[in-house]
C-alpha positions as CSV (number, residue, x, y, z in Angstrom):
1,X,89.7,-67.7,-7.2
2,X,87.1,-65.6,-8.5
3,X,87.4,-63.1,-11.5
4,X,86.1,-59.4,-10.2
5,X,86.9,-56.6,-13.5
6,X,89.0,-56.8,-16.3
7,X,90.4,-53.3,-17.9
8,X,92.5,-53.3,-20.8
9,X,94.4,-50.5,-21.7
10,X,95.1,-49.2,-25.2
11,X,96.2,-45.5,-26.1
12,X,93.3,-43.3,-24.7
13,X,90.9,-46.2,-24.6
14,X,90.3,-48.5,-22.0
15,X,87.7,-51.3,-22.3
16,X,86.5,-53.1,-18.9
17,X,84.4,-56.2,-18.1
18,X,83.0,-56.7,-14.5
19,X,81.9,-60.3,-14.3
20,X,79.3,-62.0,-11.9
21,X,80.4,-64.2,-9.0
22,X,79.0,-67.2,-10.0
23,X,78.1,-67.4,-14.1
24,X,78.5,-64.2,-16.5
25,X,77.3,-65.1,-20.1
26,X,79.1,-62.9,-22.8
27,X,76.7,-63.2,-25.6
28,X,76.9,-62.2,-29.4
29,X,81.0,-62.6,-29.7
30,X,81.9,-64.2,-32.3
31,X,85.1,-67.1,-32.3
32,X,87.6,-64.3,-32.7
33,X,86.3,-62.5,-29.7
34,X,86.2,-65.2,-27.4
35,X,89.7,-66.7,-28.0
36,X,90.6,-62.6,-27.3
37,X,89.0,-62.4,-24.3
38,X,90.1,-65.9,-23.2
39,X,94.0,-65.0,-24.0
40,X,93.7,-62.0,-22.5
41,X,92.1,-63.4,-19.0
42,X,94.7,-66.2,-18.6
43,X,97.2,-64.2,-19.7
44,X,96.5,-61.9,-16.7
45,X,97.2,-64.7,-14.5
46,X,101.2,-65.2,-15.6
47,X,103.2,-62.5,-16.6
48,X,100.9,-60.9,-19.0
49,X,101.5,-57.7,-20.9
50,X,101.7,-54.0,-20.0
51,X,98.1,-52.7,-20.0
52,X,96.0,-55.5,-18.7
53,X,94.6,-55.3,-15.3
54,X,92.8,-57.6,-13.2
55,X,90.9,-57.7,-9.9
56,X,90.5,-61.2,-8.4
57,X,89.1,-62.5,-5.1
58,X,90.6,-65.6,-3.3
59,X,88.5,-68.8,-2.3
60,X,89.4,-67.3,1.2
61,X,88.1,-64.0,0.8
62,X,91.4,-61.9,-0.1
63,X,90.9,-59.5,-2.7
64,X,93.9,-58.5,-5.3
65,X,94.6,-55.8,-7.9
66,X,96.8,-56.8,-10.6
67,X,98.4,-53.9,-12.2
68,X,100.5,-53.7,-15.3
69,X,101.0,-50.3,-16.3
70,X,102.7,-49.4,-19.4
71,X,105.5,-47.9,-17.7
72,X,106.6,-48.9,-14.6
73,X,106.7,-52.0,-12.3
74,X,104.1,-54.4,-12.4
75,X,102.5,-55.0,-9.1
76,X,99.6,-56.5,-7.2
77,X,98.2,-55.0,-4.2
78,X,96.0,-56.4,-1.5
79,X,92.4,-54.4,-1.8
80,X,91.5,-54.8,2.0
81,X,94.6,-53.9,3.4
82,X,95.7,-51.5,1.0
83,X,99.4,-53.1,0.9
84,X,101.7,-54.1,-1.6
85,X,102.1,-57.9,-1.9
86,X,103.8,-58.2,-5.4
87,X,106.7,-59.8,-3.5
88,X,104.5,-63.0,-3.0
89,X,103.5,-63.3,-6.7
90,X,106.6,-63.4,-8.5
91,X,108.3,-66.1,-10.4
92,X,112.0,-66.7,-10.9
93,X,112.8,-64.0,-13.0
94,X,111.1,-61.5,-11.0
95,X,107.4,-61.2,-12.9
96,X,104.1,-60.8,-11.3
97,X,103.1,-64.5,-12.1
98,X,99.7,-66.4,-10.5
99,X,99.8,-68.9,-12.5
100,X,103.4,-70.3,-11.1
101,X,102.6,-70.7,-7.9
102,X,100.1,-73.4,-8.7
103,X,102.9,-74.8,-10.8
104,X,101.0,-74.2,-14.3
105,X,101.7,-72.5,-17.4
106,X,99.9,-70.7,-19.5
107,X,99.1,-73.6,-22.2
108,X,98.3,-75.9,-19.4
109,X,96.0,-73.3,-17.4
110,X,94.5,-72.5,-20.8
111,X,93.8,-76.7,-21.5
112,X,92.1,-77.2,-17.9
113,X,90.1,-73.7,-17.3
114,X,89.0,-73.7,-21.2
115,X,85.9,-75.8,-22.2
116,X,85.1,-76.3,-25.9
117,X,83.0,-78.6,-28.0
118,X,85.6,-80.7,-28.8
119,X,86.6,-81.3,-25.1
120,X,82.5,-82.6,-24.3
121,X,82.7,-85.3,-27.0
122,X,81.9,-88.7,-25.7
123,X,84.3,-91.3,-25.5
124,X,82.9,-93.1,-28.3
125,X,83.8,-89.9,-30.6
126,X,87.0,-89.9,-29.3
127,X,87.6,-93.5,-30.7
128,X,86.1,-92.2,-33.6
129,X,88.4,-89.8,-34.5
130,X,91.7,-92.1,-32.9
131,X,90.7,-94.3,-35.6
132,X,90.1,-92.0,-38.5
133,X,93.9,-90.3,-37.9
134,X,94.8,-94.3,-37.7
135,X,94.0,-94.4,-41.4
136,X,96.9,-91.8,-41.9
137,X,100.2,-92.8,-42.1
138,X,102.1,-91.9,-39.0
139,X,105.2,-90.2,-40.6
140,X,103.0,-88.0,-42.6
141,X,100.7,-86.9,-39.7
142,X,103.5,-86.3,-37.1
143,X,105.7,-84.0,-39.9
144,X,103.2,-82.3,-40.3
145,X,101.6,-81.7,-36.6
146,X,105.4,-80.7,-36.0
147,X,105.1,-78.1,-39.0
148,X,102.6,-76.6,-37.3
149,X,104.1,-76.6,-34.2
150,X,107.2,-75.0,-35.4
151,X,105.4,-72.4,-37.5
152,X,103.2,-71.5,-34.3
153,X,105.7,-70.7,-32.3
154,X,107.3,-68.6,-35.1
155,X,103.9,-66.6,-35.3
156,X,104.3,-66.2,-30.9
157,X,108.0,-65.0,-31.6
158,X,107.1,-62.7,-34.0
159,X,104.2,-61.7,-32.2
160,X,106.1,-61.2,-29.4
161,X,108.5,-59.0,-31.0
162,X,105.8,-56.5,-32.0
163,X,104.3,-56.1,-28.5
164,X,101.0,-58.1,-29.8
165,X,99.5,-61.3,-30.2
166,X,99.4,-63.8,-32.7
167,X,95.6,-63.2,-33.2
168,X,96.3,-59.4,-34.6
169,X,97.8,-60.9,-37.6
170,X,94.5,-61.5,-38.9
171,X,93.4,-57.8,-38.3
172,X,96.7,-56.4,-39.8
173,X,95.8,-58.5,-43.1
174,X,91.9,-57.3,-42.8
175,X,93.2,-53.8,-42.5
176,X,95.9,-53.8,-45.1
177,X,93.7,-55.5,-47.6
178,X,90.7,-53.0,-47.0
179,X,93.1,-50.2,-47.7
180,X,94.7,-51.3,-50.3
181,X,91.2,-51.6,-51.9
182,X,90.5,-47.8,-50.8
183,X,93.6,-46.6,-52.7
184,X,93.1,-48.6,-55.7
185,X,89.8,-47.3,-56.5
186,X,91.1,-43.8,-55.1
187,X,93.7,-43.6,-57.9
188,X,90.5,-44.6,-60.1
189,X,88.8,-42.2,-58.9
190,X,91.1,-39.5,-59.4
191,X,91.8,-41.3,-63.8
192,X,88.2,-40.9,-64.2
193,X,87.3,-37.6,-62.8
194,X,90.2,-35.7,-64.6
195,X,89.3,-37.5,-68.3
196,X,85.8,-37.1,-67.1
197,X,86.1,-33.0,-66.5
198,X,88.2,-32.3,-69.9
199,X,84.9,-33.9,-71.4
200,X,82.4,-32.0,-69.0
201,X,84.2,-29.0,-69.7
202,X,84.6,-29.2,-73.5
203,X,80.4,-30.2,-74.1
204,X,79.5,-27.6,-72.3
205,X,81.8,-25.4,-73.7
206,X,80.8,-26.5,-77.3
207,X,76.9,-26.0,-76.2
208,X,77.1,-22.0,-77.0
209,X,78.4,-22.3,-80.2
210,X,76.4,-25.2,-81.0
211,X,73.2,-22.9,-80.0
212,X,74.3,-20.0,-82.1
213,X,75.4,-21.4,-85.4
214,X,73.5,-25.1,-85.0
215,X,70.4,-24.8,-83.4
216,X,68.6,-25.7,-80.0
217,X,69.1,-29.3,-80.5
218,X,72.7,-29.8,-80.1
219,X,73.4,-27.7,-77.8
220,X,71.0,-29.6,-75.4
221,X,72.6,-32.8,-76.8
222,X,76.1,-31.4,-75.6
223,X,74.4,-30.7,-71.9
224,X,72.8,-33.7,-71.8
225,X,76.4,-35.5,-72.2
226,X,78.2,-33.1,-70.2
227,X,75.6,-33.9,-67.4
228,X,76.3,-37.8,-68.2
229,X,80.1,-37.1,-68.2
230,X,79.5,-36.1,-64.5
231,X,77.3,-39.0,-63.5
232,X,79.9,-41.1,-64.4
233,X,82.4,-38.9,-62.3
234,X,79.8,-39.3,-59.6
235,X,79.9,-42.7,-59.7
236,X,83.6,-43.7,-59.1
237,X,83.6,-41.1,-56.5
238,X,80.8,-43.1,-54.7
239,X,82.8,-46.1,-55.1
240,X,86.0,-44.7,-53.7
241,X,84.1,-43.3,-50.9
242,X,82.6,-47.0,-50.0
243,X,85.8,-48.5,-50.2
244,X,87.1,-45.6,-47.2
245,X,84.0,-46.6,-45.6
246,X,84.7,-50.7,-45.6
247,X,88.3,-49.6,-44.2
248,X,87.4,-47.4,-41.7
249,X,84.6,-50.6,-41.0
250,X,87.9,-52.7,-40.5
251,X,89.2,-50.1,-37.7
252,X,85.6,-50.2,-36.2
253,X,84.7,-53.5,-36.7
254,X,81.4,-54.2,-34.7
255,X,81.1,-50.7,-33.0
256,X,81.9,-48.8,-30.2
257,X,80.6,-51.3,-27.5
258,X,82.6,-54.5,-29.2
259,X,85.8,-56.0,-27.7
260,X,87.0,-56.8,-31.5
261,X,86.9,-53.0,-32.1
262,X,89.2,-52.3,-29.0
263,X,91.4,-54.7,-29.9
264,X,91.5,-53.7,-33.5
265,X,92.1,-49.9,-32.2
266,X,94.7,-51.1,-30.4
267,X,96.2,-53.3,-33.5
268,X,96.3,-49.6,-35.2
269,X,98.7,-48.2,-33.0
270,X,100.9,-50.8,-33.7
271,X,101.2,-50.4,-37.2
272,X,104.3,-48.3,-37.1
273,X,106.5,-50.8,-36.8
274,X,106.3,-51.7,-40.7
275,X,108.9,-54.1,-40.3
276,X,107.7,-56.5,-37.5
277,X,104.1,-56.2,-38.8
278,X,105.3,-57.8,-42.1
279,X,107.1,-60.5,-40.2
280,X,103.8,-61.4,-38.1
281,X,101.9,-61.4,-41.2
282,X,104.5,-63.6,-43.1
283,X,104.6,-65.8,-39.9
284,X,100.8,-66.2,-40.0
285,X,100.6,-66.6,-43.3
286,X,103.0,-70.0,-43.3
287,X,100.9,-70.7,-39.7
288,X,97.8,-71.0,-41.8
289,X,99.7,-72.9,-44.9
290,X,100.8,-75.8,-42.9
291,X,97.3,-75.8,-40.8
292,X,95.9,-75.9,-44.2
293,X,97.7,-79.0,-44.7
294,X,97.0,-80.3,-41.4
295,X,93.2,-80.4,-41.9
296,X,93.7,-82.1,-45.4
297,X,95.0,-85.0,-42.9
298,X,92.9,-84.4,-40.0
299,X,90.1,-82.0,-40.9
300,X,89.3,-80.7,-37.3
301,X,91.3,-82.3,-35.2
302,X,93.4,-80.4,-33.2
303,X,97.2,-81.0,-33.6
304,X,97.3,-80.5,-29.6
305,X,94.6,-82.9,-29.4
306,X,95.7,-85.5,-31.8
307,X,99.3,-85.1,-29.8
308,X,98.0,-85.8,-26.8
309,X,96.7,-89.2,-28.4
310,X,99.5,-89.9,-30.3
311,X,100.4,-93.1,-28.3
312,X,96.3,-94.7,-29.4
313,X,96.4,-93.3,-33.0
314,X,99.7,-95.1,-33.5
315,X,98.6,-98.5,-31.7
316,X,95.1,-98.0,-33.7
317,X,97.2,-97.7,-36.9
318,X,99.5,-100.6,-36.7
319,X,96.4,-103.0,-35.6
320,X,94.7,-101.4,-39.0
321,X,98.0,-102.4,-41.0
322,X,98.3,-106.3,-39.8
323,X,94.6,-106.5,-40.3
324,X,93.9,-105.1,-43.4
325,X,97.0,-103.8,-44.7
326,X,97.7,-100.4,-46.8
327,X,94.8,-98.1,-47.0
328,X,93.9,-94.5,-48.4
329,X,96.5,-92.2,-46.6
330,X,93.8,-89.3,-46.4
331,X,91.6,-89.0,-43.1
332,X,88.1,-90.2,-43.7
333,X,85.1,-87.7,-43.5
334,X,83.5,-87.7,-39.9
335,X,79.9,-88.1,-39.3
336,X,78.8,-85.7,-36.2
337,X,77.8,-87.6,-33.5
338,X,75.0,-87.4,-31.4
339,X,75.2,-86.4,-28.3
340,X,72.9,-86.9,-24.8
341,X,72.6,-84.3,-21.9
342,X,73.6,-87.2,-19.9
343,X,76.8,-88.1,-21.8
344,X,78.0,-84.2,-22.2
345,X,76.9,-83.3,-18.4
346,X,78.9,-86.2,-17.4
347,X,82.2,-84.5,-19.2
348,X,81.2,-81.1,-18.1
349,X,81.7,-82.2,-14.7
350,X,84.7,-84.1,-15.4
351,X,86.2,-80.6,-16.5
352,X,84.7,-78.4,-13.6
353,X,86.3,-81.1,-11.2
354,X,89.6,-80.5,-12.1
355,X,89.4,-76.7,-12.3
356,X,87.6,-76.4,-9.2
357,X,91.4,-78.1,-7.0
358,X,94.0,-76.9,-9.4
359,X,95.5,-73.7,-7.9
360,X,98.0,-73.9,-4.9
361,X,96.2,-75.1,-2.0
362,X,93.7,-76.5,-3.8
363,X,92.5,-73.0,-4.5
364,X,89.8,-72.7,-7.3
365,X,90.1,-71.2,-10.9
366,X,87.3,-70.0,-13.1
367,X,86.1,-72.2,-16.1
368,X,85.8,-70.4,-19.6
369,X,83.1,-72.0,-21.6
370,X,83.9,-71.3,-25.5
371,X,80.3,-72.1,-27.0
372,X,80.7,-75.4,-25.2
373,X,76.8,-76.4,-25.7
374,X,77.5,-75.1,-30.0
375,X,77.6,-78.9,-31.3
376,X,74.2,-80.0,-28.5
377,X,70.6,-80.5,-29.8
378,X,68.5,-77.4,-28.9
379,X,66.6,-79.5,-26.4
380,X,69.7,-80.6,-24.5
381,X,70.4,-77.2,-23.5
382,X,68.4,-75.6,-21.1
383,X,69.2,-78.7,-19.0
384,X,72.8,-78.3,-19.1
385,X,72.8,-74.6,-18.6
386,X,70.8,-75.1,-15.6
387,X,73.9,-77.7,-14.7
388,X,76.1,-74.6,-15.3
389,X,73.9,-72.5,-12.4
390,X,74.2,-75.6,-10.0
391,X,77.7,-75.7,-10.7
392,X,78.4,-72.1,-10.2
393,X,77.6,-72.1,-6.4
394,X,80.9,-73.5,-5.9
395,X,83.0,-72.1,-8.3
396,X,83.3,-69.0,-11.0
397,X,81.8,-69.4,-14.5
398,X,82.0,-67.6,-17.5
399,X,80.4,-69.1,-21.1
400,X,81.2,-66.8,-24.1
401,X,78.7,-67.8,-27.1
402,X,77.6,-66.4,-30.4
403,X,74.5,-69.1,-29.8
404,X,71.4,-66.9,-29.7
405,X,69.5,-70.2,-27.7
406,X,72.0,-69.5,-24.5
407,X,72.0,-65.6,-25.1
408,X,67.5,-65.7,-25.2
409,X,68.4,-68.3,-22.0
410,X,70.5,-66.2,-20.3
411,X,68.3,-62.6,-20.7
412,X,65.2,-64.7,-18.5
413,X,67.9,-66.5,-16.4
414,X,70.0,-63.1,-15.3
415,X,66.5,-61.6,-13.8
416,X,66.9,-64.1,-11.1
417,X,70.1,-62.8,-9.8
418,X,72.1,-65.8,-10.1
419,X,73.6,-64.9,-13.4
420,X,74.4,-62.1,-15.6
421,X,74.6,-61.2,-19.3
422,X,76.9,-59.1,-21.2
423,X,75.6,-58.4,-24.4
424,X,78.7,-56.0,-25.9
425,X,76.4,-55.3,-29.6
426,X,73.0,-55.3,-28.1
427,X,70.5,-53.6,-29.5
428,X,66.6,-53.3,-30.3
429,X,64.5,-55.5,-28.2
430,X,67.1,-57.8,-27.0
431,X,69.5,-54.7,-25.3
432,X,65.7,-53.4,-23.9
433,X,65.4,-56.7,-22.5
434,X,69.1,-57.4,-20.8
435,X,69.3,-53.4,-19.9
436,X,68.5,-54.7,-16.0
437,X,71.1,-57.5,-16.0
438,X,73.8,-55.5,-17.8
439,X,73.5,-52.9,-15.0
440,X,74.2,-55.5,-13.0
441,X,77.6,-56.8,-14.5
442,X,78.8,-53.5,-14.8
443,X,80.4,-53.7,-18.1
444,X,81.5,-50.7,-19.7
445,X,83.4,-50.7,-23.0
446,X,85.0,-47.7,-24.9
């Protein structure tokens, strides 16, 4: 399967992404971003939400539209024929699904066609790490990896309830904090000019009478303060009107040609619904408590990951116990590891093996590639990116990086044909330089 165009819908807006049929690079999104774009892409798959739309081609050459329109049925139609062929999509409770028919949901789609650091570590980090989570005593780290399971699905719910995401928590707190700064120094604002106008007003009132029956010199004393009265004015109303500016920043976020901006945009129109936005943000907020706890255990270790490995932690630990009995409870502090093109290409390949047979039929999915190269030495790269072309003849890539070595890769790679670029914030010599290769991937953003 091959991704063709992704549109999102939100109000009036719409943002699209056209992607190339072997590699697109999405450069200069930061980790927010990506995770977005990642939900919404696999999401698309199963029985996403109202809005999202996706065109996909079959290893066999079948094209599909996947719509989901706000109101109305979902549905997906064959391209070539022009015919309706939701029937052959749907799951048990009668959604457009993909993703069932290979017999996958959407956390275990997400685990096999996602591709981060963590997953290129060698095998010699991963005992590493088993045996750093063995210095933690097992009833402590499993309560809490089950806090944070339990809170995690409290953020989905609540998520769910609202019609969004877990990930718009964070933008309803960024917005709501960044207005509630723009009100506090409007009411400022507002103290200051009225005390500051009775004084403006009086001096230069006073300054005639002063002239007449004083002299010259306090009467320009009284203008000079009434002058200073107003400078002051000036200056709180400068300060209120940079505090509008760093909220409307919040709804803008990185500009018009940004994903994070759409998706804020459309975080805006859901602030209506006071009381479920207060529940998400509640929900995240205990989300983030207990992860906070987790990673005093832990540090970067993902609970899904140390989970998965709960079985060698556990055996590591009670061989750690009968050999040197009781130790400190708290995780030890990880060196990074070095790692070889040789040992991370080896991985790499591990991943795009599995990916490449895991739809019905042995049909092929696309591989996201979250910064995957983020934690390799600079001169690993370029070798492992040409892995990524190589790799790309037989099935859909797409990296998303904020890493400006791929991104200044990429902009000389995309001239060949063989990949292209998407570089939503662009600018100055850098959008000059990818304006070929982003006519190419079509991308359009509103």
């Amino acid at each position: 399967m091959h991704f063709e165009r992704l549109a999102i819908e939100a109000g009036d807006q719409t943002f699209t992404l056209a992607f190339h049929d072997r590699l697109t690079v999405i450069a200069g999104v930061g980790r927010i971003e990506r995770e977005g774009l990642m939900n919404e892409l696999i999401g698309a798959l199963s029985s996403g939400r109202s809005g999202v739309h996706l065109e996909v081609r079959s290893d066999a050459g079948d094209r599909y539209a996947i719509f989901r329109p706000a109101k109305g049925n979902h549905r997906v139609v064959d391209v070539d024929r022009a015919e309706d062929v939701t029937h052959r999509f749907t799951d048990a409770q009668g959604r457009v699904n993909l993703l069932e028919r290979s017999g996958l949901t959407v956390q275990q789609a997400k685990r096999q066609m996602c591709v981060t650091p963590n997953d290129l570590r060698s095998k010699s980090k991963d005992d590493e790490l088993i045996t750093a989570l063995a210095y933690v005593e097992p009833s402590r780290l499993w309560d809490v990896a089950r806090k944070v399971k339990e809170r995690e699905a409290a953020l989905n719910e609540a998520a769910e309830a609202l019609g969004s995401r877990p990930e718009d928590a964070g933008t309803f707190e960024e917005i709501e904090r960044r207005h509630q700064e723009f009100e506090a120094a409007q009411l400022e604002t507002e103290r200051v000019r009225h005390l500051s106008f009775l004084a403006a007003t009086s001096a230069a009132m006073l300054s005639i009478p002063a002239l007449v029956f004083v002299g010259t010199w306090l009467c320009a004393a009284l203008l000079v303060a009434a002058m200073g009265v107003g400078a002051y004015s000036a200056r709180f109303w400068l300060r209120m009107q940079a505090a509008r500016r760093r909220e409307e920043e919040a709804l803008r976020a990185a500009g018009a040609h940004s994903y994070l901006a759409f998706q804020i945009n459309r975080v805006n129109g859901l602030l209506a619904n006071d009381h479920h936005r207060r529940q998400l943000m509640r929900a995240a907020a205990d989300h983030r408590a207990a992860m906070a706890e987790w990673r005093l255990l832990a540090e970067d270790v993902s609970v899904e990951w140390a989970l998965e490995h709960r079985r060698e932690i556990e055996q590591a630990h009670t061989r750690l116990r009968n050999a040197v009995g009781p130790r400190n409870p708290m995780a030890l502090t990880l060196s990074p590891a070095e790692f070889t093109a040789a040992e991370v290409g080896r991985l790499l390949r591990e991943h795009l093996d599995r990916a490449r047979t895991m739809g019905a039929g042995g049909e092929s999915f696309p591989v996201f590639l979250d910064d995957a190269f983020l934690e390799v030495p600079q001169s690993s790269k370029p070798e492992l990116l040409e892995l990524l072309v190589k790799a790309s003849a037989e099935q859909q890539l797409v990296y998303l990086t904020d890493d400006e070595d791929v991104a200044s890769w990429a902009r000389a790679e995309a001239l060949t044909g063989n990949i292209a670029i998407v570089e939503p914030a662009a600018s100055g010599a850098a959008a000059r330089k990818t304006e070929g290769a982003k006519q190419r991937s079509r991308h359009v953003a509103a």
